[in-house]
C-alpha positions in Angstrom: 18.8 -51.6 -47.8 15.3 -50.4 -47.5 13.3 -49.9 -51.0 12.7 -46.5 -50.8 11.3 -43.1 -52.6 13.1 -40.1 -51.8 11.3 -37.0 -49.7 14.2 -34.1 -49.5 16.9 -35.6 -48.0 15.1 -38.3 -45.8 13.4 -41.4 -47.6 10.3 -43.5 -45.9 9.7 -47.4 -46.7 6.4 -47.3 -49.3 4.5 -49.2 -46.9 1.0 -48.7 -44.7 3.5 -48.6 -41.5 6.9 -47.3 -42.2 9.5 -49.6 -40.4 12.6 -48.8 -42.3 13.6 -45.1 -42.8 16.8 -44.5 -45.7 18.7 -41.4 -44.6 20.8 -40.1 -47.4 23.5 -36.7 -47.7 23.5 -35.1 -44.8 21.7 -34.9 -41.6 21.9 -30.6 -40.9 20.1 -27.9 -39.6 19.1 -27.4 -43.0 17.2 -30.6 -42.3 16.9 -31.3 -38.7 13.4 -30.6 -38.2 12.3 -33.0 -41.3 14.6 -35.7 -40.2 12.7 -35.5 -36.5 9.0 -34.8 -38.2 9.9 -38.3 -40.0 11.3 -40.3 -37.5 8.4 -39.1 -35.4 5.9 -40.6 -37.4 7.5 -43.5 -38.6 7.7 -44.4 -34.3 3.9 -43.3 -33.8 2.4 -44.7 -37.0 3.7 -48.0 -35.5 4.7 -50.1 -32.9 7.7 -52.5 -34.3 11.2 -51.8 -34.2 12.4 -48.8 -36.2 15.8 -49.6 -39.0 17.5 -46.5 -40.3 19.5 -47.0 -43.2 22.6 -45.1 -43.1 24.3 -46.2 -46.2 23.9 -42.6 -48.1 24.2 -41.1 -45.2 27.7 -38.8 -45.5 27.1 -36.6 -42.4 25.0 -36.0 -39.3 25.6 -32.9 -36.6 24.7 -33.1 -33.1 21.2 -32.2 -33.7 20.5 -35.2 -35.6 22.4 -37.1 -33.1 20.0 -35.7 -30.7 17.0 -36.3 -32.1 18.1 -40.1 -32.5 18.8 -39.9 -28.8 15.4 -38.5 -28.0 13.5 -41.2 -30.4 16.0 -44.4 -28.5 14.4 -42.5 -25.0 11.2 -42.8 -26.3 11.1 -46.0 -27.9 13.1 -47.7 -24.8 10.3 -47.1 -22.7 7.7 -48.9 -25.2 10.3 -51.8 -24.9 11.8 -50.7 -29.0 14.7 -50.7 -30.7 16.2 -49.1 -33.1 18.7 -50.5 -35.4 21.0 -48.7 -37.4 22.2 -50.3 -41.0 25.5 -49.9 -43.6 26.9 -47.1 -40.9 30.0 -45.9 -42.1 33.3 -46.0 -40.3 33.6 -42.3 -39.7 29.6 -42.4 -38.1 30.2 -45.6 -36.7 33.7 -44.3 -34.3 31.5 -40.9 -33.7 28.5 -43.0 -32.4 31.4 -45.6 -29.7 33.1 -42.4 -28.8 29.1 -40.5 -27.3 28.6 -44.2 -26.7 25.3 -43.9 -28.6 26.7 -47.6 -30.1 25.6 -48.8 -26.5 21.9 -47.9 -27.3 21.5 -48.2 -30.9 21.9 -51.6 -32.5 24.5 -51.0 -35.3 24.4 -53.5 -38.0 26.8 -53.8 -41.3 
């Protein structure tokens, strides 16, 4: 689990070059365009991999499954991955049956 301070719904690693991004409640179109504006920066401001911590994460619609598809597209081409942690089992079957679970590195 990343060590994290909230913003909204969305929490960043307290660090110069945010790595590790905490996602917690749901991902909506309540918040869709903070969850992008975040995982945006946190691929620009840096050029490691990028961990998403899903364990207080309850829901995510297919706009935020989008926008993690966009950010694997642009990542792949700079050679990136991203990896997602604590993924519950109801996220974990949506991601095989997209087959999102191909491109982004599921750990638990």
């Amino acid at each position: 689990m990343c060590n994290l301070k909230s913003v909204d719904y969305i929490a960043l690693m307290q660090k110069e070059v945010p790595s590790c991004i905490q996602v917690a409640g749901e991902v909506n179109i309540a918040n869709i365009d903070s969850f992008n504006d975040i995982l945006n920066r946190a691929i620009t401001s840096n050029s490691n991999d990028l961990t998403i911590d899903f364990s207080k994460l309850t829901y995510i619609d297919s706009q935020g499954l989008n926008v993690l598809s966009a950010i694997y597209s642009r990542m792949k081409e700079q050679n990136r991955k991203i990896f997602l942690l604590n993924t519950n089992e109801n996220i974990k079957k949506l991601l095989r049956i997209l087959g999102l679970d191909k491109y982004l590195h599921i750990l638990n």
